[in-house]
Residue frames relative to the residue before (quaternion, step in Angstrom):
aa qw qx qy qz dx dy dz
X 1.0000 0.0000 0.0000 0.0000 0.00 0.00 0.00
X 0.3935 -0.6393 0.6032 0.2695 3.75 -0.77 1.14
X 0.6550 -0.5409 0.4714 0.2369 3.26 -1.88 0.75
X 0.6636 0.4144 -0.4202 0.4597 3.33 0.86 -0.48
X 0.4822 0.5784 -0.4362 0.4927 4.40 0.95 -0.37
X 0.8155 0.3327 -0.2836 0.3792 3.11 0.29 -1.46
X 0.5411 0.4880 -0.4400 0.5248 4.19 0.94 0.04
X 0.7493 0.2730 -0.4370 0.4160 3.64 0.48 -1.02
X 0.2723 0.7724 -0.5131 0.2567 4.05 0.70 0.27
X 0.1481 -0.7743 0.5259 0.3195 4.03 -0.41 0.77
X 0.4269 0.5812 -0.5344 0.4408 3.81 0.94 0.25
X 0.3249 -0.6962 0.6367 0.0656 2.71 -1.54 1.27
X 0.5195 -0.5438 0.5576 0.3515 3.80 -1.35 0.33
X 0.4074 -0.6089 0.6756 0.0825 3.32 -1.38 1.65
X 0.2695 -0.5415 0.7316 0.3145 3.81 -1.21 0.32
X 0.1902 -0.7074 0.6746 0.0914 3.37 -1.37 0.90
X 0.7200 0.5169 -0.0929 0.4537 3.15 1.00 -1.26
X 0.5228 -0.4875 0.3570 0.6013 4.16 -0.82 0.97
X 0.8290 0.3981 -0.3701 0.1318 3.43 -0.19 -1.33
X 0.3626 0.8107 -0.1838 0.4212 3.10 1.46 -0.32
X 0.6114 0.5658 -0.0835 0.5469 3.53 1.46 -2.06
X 0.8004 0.3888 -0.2250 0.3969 3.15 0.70 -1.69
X 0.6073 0.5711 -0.3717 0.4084 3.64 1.17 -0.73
X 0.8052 0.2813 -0.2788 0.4413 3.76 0.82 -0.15
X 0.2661 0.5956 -0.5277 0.5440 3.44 1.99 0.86
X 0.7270 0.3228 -0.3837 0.4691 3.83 0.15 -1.41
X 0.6273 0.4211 -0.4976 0.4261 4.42 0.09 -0.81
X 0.6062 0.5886 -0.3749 0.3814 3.37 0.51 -0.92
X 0.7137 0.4119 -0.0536 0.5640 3.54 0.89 -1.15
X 0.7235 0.2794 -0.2824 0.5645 3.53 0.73 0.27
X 0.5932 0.2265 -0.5206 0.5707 3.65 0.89 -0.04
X 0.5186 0.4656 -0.5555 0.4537 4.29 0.08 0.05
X 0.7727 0.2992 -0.3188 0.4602 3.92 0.56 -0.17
X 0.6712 0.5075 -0.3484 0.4130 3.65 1.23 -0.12
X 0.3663 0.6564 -0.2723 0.6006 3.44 1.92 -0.32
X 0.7471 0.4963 -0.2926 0.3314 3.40 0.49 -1.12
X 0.6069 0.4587 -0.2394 0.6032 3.49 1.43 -1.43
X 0.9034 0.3572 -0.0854 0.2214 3.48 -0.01 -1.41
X 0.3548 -0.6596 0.5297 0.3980 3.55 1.91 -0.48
X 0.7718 -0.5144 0.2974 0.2265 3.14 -1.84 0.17
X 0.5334 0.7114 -0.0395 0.4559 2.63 1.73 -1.11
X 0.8211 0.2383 -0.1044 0.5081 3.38 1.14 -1.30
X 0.3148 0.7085 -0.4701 0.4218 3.40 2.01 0.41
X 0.2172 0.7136 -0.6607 -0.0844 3.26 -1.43 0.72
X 0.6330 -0.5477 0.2600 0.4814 3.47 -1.31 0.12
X 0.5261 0.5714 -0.4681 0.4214 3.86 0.97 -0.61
X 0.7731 0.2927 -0.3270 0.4580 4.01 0.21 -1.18
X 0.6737 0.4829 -0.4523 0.3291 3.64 0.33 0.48
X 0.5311 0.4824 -0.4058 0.5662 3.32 1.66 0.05
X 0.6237 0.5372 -0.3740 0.4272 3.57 1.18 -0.74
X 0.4846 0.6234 -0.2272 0.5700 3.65 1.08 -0.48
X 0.7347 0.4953 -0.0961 0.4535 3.06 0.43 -1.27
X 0.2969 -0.8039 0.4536 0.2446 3.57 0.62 -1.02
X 0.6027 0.5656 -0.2787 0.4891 3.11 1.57 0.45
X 0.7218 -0.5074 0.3187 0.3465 3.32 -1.30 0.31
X 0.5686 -0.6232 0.3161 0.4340 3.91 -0.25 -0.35
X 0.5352 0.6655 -0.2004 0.4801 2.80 1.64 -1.28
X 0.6149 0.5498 -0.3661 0.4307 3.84 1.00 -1.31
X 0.7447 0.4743 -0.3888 0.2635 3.57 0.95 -1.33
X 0.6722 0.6017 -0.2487 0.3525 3.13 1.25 -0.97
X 0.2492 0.8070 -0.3698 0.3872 3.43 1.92 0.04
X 0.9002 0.3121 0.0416 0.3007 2.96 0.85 -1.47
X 0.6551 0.2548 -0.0578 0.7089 2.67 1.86 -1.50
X 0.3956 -0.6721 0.5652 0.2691 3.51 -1.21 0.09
X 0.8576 -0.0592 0.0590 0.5075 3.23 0.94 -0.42
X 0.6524 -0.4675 0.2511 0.5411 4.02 -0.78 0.26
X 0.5424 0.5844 -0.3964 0.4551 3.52 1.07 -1.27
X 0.8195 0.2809 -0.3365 0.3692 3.81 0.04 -0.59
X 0.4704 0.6528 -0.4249 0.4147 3.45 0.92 0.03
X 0.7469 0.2871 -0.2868 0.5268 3.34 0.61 -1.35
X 0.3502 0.5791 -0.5388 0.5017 4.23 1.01 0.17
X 0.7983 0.2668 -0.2736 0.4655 3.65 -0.24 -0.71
X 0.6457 0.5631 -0.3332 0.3937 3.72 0.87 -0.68
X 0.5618 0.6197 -0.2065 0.5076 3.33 1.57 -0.95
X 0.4503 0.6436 -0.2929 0.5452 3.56 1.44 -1.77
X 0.8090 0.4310 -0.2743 0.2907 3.86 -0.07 -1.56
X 0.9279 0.2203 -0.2098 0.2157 2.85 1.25 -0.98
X 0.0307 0.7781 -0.4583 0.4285 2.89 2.31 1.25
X 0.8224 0.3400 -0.2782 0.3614 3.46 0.14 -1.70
X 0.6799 0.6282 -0.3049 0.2240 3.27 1.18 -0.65
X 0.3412 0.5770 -0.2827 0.6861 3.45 2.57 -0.52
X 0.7284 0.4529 -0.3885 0.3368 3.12 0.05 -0.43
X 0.7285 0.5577 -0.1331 0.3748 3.26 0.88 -1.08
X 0.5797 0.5035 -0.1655 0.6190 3.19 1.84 -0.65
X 0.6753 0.5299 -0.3086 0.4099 3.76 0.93 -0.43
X 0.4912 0.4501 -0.3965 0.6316 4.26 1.15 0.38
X 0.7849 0.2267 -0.2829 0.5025 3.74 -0.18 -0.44
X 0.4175 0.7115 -0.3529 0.4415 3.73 0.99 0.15
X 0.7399 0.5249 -0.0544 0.4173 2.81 0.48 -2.65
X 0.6049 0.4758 -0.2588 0.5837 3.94 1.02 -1.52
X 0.8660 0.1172 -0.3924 0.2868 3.63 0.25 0.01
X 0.4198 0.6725 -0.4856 0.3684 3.35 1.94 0.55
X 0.5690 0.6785 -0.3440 0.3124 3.72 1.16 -0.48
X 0.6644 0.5214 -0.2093 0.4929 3.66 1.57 -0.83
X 0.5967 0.7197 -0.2846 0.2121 3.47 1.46 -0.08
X 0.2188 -0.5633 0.6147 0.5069 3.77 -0.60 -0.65
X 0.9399 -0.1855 0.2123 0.1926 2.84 -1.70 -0.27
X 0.8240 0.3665 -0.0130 0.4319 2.89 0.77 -1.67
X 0.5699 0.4311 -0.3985 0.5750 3.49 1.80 -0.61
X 0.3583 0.7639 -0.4563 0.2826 3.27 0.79 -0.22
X 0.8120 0.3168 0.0018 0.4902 3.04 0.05 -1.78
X 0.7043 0.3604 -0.3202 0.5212 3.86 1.24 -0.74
X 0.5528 0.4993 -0.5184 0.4199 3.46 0.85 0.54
X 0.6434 0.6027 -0.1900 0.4322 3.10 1.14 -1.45
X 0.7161 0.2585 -0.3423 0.5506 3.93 1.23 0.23
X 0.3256 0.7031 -0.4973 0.3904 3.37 1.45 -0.39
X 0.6341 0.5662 -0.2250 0.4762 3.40 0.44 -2.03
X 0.9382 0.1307 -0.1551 0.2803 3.21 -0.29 -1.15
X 0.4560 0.6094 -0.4867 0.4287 3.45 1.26 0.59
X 0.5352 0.5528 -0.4011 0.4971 3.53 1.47 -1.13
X 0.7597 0.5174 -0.2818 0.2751 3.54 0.14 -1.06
X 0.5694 0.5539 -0.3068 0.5242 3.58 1.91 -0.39
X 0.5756 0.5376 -0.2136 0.5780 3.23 1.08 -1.31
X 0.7468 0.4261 -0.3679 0.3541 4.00 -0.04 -0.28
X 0.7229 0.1079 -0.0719 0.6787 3.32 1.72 -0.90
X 0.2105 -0.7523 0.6241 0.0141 3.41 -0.21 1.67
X 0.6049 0.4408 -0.5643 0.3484 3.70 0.58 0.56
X 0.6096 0.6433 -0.3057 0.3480 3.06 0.84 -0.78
X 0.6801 0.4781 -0.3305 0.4468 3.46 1.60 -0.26
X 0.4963 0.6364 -0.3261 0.4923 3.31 1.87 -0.31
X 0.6603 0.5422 -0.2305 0.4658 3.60 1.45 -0.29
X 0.6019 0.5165 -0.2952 0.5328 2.91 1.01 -0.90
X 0.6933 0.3879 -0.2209 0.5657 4.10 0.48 -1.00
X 0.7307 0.4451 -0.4684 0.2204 3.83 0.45 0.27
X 0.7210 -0.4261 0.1847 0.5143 3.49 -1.09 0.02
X 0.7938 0.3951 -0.1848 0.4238 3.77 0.72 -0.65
X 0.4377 -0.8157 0.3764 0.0379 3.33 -0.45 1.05
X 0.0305 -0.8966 0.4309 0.0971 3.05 0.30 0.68
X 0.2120 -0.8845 0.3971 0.1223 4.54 0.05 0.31
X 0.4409 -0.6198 0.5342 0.3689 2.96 -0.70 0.82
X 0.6593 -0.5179 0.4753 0.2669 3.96 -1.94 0.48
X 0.4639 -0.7150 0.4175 0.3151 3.55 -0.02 1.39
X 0.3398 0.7728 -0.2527 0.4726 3.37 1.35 0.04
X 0.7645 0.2379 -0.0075 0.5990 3.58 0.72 -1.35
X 0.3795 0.7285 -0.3931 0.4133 3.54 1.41 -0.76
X 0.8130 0.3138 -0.0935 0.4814 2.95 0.24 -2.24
X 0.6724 0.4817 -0.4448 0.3435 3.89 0.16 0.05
X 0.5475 0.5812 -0.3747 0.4712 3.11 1.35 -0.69
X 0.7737 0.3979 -0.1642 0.4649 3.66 0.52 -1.33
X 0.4374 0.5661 -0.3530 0.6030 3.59 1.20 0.50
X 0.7508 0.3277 -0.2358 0.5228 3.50 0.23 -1.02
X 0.5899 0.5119 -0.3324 0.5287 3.92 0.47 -0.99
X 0.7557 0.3372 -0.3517 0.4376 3.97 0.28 -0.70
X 0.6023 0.5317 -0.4792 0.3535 3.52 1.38 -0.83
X 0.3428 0.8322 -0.2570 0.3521 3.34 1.53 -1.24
X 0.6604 0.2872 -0.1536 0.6766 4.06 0.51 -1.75
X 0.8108 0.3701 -0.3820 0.2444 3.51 -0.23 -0.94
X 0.3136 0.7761 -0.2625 0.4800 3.27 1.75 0.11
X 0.8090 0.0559 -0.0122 0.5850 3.37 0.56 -1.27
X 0.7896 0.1925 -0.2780 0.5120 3.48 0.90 0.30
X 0.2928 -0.8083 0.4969 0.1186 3.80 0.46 1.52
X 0.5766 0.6774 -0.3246 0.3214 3.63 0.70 -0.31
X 0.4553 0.6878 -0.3774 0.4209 3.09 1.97 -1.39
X 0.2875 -0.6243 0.6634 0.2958 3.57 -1.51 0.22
X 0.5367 -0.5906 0.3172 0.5123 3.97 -0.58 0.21
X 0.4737 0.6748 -0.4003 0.4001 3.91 1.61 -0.84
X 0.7670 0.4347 -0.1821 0.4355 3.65 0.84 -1.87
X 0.6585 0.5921 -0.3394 0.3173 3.33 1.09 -0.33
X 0.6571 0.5334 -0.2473 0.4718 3.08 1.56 -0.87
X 0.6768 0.4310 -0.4483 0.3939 3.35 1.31 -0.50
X 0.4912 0.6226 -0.5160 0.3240 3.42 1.03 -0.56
X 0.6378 0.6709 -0.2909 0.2419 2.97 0.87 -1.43
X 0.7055 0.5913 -0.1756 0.3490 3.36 1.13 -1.84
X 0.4614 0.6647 -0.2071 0.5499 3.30 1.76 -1.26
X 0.5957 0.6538 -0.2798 0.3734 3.57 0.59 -1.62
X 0.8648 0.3611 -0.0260 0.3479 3.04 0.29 -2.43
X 0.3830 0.6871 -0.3121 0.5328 3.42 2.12 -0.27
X 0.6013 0.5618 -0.2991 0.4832 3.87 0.94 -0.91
X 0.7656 0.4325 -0.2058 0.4295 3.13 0.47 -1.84
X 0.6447 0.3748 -0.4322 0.5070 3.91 0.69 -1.04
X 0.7982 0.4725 -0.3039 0.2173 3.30 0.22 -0.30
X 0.5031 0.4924 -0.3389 0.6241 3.25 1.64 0.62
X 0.4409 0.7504 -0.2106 0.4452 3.28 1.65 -0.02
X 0.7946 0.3351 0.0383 0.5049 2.87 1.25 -1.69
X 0.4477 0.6801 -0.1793 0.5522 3.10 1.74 -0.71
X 0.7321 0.4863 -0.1379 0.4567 3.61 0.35 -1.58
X 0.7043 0.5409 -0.2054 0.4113 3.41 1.50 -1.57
X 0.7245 0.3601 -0.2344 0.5391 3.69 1.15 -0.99
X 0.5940 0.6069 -0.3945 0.3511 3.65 1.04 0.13
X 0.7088 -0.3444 0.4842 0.3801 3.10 -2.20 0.48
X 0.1955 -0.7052 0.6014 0.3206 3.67 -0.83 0.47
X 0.1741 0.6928 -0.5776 0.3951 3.89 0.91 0.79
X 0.8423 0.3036 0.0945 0.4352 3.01 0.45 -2.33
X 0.0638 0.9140 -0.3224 0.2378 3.46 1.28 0.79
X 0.6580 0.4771 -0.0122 0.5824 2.59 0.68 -2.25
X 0.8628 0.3495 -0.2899 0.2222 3.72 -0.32 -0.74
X 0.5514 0.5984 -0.4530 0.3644 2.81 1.57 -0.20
X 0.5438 0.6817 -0.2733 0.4060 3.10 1.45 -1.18
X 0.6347 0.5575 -0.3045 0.4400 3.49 0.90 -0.82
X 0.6469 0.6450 -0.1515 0.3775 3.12 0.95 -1.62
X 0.6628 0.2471 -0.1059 0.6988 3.82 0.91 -1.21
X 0.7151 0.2068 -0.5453 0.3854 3.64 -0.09 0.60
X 0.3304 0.4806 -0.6743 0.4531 3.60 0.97 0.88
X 0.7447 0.5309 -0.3175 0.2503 3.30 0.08 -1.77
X 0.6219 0.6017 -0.3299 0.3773 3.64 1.00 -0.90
X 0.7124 0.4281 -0.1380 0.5387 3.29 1.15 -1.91
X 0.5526 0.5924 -0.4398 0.3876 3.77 1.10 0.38
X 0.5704 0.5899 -0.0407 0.5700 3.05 1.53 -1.34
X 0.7663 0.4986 -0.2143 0.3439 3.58 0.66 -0.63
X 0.5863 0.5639 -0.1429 0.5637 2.88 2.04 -1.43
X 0.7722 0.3245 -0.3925 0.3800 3.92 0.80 -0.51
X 0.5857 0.5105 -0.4344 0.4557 3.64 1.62 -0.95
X 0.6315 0.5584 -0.4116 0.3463 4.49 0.31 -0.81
X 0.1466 -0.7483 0.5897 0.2659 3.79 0.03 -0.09
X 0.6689 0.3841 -0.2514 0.5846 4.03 0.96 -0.73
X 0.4322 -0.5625 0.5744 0.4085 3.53 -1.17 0.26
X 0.5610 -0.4606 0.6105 0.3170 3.24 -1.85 0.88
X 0.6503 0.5308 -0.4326 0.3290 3.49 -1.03 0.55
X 0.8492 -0.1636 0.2578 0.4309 3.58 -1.75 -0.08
X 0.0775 -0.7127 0.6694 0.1952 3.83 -0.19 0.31
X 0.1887 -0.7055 0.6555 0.1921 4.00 -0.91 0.60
C-alpha cells in the first residue's frame, strides 16, 4: 500500500503496544481535564495535545477527530460507573428506604463532582451512550437489587420499575448538569423525593434489613 492510500485511509491506528496504551491514557486524561476548564464547546483537538504534551499529529494518531476522543473519554467513564456499582449494590441491600435512595445520590453526586468533565458532557449537544452492553447489566443488577428486597417483584415488573427508576436518576443527571451550581443541591433533593416516592408505592416490603 503507497503512503499516500495508507494516509487517505479513514481507519485510524490502534496502540497495540504498552506505549501505545499509555499514549491514549495521558490524551484521554488531558482531554477529561481540558473539558473540565473549557466545556465541550471550548474543547479542541490542538489544546488537548497542548495539555497533553504532545504533538497534534500524535493526537490524531489515535483519534480522528474531537467527537472520537470524547467517545472513548465517555467509554472511561461508563466503565468507571460501572465499576463503582457491585460494591455500592452489597451495601444498597442493608438499607431502608430512604438511605437507599440518599446513598444512591450521595454516590452519584460524588462521582459528578470528582469528574467535572463528565458533567460538561452530559449537558452538551451530542450524546454520547453507554454500550447496550453495560446498559443491560446495569438494569439487570438494579432489578435483581428490588427483587431482592421485595420477592414478590416478578423479573418483567422489576425491570420496569427499574427502567422508571433509572429515568429518575438520568434525569437528575441532566438536570444537575445544565444547572446553576447554587441550585445543585435542590435538584438533588428534589428527585430523591421523587425516586423515594416512586419506590415506596412500586416495593410492597420495605427496602432494608429483612428481620
Amino acid at each position: 500500500m503507497s503512503k499516500s492510500s495508507d494516509r487517505s485511509s479513514p481507519e485510524r491506528r490502534t496502540p497495540q503496544r504498552q506505549h501505545g496504551e499509555r499514549r491514549v491514557i495521558t490524551l484521554l486524561d488531558a482531554a477529561d481535564a481540558v473539558i473540565a476548564q473549557h466545556g465541550y464547546g471550548g474543547t479542541t483537538m490542538t489544546l488537548i495535545a497542548e495539555h497533553a504534551g504532545s504533538a497534534i499529529g500524535t493526537v490524531y494518531q489515535y483519534f480522528s477527530d474531537k467527537d472520537a476522543v470524547v467517545y472513548a473519554l465517555s467509554a472511561r467513564y461508563a466503565d468507571e460507573m460501572a465499576s463503582l456499582w457491585p460494591p455500592l449494590a452489597e451495601r444498597l441491600r442493608t438499607l431502608d428506604l430512604d438511605s437507599f435512595v440518599t446513598t444512591l445520590m450521595q454516590a452519584l453526586v460524588r462521582f459528578m463532582t470528582e469528574r467535572p468533565a463528565y458533567v460538561h458532557l452530559i449537558a452538551a449537544p451530542k450524546q454520547y451512550k453507554r454500550d447496550e452492553g453495560t446498559r443491560f447489566r446495569l438494569r439487570e443488577s438494579f432489578a435483581a437489587l428490588l427483587r431482592d428486597r421485595d420477592p414478590q417483584l416478578s423479573r418483567t415488573e422489576a425491570l420496569l420499575v427499574t427502567g422508571v427508576a433509572l429515568r429518575i436518576i438520568m434525569s437528575v443527571v441532566q438536570e444537575y448538569a445544565r444547572a446553576k451550581r447554587s441550585d445543585r443541591d435542590r435538584i438533588v433533593e428534589e428527585f430523591s423525593f421523587a425516586l423515594k416516592a416512586y419506590l415506596t408505592q412500586r416495593i410492597r416490603r420495605p427496602i432494608g434489613p429483612q428481620k
